[in-house]
N, C-alpha and C positions, 0 to 999 in steps of 0.2 A: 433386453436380456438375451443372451447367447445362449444354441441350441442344449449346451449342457447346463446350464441355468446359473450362469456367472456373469456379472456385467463385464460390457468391454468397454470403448475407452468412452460411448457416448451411451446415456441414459434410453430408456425407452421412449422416454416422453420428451421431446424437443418442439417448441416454440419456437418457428422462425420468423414468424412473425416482425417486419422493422416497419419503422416510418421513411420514406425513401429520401428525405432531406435531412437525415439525422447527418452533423458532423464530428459528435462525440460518441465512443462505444463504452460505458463504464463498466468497468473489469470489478467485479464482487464477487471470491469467494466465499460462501456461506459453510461455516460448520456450526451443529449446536446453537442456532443462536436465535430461535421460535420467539424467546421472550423480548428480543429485542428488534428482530428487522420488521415489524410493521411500520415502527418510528420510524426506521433507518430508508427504508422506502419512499415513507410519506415526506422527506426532508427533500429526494429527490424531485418526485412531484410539486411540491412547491418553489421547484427553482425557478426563479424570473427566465432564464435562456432552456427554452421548451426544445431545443432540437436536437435530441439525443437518444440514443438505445441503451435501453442495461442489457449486459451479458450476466446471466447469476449462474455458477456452480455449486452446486452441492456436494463439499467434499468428503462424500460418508457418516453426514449427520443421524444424531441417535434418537433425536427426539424427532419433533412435527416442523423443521425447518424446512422441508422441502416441499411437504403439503401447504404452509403459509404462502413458501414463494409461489407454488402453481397457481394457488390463489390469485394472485398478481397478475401471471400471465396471463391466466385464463380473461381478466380483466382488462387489460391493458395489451394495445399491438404491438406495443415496442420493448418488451421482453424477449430474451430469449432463453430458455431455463434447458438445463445441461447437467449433468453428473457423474463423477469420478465411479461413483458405484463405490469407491472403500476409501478412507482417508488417504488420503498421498502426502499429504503436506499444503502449504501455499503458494509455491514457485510454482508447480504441478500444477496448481488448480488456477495459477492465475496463466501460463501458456495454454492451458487448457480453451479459457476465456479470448486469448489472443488470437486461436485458430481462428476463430468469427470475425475478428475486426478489422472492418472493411473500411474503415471513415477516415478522417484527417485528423481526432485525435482520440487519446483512450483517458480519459479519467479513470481513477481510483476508487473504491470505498469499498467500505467495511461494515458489515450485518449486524455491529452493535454500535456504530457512531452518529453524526449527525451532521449535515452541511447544512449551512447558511445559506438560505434563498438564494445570494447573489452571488454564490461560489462560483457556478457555471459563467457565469457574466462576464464577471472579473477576471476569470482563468482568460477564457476564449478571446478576450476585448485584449490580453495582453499579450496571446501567443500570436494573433491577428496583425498586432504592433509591433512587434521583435521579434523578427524573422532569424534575430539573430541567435534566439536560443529555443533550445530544442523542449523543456524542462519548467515548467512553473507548478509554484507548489507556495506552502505560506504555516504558519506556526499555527498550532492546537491550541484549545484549551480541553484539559483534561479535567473530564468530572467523574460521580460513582455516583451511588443511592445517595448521597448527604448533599450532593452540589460540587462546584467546581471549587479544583483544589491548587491547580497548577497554571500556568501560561507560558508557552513555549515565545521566544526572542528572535528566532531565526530571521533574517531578513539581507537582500541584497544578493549580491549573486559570490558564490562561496569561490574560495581560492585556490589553489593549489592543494595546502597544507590542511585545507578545511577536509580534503580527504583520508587524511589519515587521524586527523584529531577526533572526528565522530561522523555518523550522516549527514552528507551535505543539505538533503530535503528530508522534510517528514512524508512519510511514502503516502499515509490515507487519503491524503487532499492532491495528492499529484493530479496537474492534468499531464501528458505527454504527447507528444507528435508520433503517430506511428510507426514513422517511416524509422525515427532512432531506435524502436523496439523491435522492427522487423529487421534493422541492421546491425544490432548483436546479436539477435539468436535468441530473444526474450531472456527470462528470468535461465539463470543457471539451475540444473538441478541435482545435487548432491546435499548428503546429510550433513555436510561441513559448513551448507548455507541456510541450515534454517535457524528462523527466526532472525538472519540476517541477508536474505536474495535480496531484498531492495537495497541495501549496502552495494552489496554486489553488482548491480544492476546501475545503478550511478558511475561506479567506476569506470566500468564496461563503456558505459556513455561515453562519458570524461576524453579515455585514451582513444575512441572513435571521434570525438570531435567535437562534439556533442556539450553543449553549455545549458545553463540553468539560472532559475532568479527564484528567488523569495519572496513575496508580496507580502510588506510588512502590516500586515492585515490579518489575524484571525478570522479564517470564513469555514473551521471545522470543530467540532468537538469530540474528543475521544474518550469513549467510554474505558476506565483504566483504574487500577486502581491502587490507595493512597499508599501500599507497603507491594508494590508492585516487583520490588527487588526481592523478594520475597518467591515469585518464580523463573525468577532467571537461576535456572539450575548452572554446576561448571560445564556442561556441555553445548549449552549458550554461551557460554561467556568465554568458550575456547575457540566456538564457529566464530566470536566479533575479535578475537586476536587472530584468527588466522584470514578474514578480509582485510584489516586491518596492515597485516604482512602483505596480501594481495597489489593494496592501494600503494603499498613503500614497494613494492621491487615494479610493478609493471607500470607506475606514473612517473617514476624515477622520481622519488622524493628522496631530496637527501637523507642519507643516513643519520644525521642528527636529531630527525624527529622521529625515529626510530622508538623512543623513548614511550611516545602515543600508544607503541601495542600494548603495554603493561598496563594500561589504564583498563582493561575492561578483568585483568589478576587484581587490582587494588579494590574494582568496586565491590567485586566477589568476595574480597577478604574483611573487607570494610565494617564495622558493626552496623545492624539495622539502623540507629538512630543518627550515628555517624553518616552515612548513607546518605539520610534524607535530610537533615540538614542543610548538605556541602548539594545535594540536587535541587535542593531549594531556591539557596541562595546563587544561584548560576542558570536559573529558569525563569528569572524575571528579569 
């Protein structure tokens, strides 16, 4: 805390704590989410590939999520626990985590989801293998309180055109190569990208050089839930028309799929049941 009693950009309490053969740094910002990152934690812990660092920020969480993570730390050498002091957002809080990462790659996650022991494995054993892409990532499955409700398709390495139709990766399960994220400039940060910087942040990739693959494997599960259209306010759904626009003028995608940016006005307009339906049947 700072002399006038406001935090600045870094917490009081910092864990530097690493393991020195770590090759992954995983990037989790933490808000709110006490009820759930014990699991989310303990998912990491049981990964078969041991050589890695969590980076956790606290993004101005209101409940006991920052006392859980110290928790952690205080346990474990290879945390490092960090905090915004006041919400910022997630692009924020994930450049925030980037400052620290020093390794050859950064994994993803998130304070309410779950990786599959051999995520880390699978990730690392493919980026180790394909030097040629910068980007591995793989489809969800999405569950709540009741069990899992959904199963994401993604798989292969997306196209051109995959970027302006929707995200090319699902961002939680990302692993990434540093060196791509310290060569754009991380996550952009402006209110025009939340709830869509990992959009963003692909693109960015993309028009630097920068390729990606899908491992058509489920190795994550996201905590989500079943009428989740239900929080996509229009202000979300104006930030994914205007990367959307992003991806069509600076990938130079022809103008004919121009058409892609009204998809995220239809889903908005769409009735609820309508909605889930048509995301149903396009998710298996």
């Amino acid at each position: 805390m700072d002399s006038d009693g406001t935090f600045g950009i870094y917490c009081s309490y910092v864990d530097v704590r690493k393991i020195d053969m770590a090759r992954i740094s995983v990037l989790m910002g933490i808000f709110n989410c006490a009820s759930t990152l014990t699991e989310a934690l303990d998912s990491l812990y049981a990964q078969t590939y041991k050589d890695f660092k969590i980076i956790l920020c606290d993004d101005g969480s209101q409940d006991n999520t920052y006392e859980i993570a110290k928790e952690y730390a205080d346990k474990y050498n290879n945390i490092m626990l960090i905090s915004n002091g006041e919400n910022k957002g997630l692009n924020y809080t994930l450049n925030h985590c980037l400052e620290y990462a020093d390794t050859e790659y950064c994994a993803r996650m998130d304070g309410d989801d779950i990786s599959f022991p051999t995520r880390f494995e699978k990730e690392i054993n493919f980026l180790d293998s394909h030097p040629e892409y910068a980007i591995v990532s793989c489809p969800m499955i999405y569950f709540d309180e009741d069990g899992d409700f959904r199963v994401g398709t993604e798989h292969g390495e997306p196209g051109l055109i995959s970027y302006i139709k929707e995200t090319p990766f699902c961002h939680a399960p990302c692993m990434v190569r540093t060196e791509a994220y310290k060569k754009v400039g991380g996550y952009s940060v402006s209110p025009k990208l939340l709830r869509v910087e990992d959009y963003h942040m692909w693109i960015k990739m993309y028009q630097a050089g920068y390729r990606g693959y899908n491992i058509p494997e489920c190795l994550y599960k996201m905590r989500d839930n079943r009428n989740a259209v239900k929080r996509r306010t229009w202000q979300a759904r104006k930030n994914e028309i205007y990367v959307k626009y992003v991806a069509l003028k600076s990938l130079r995608i022809p103008w004919r799929y121009g058409i892609y940016i009204l998809k995220p006005l239809v889903a908005y307009l769409m009735p609820l049941w309508l909605y889930n339906k048509v995301h149903k049947n396009f998710s298996h």
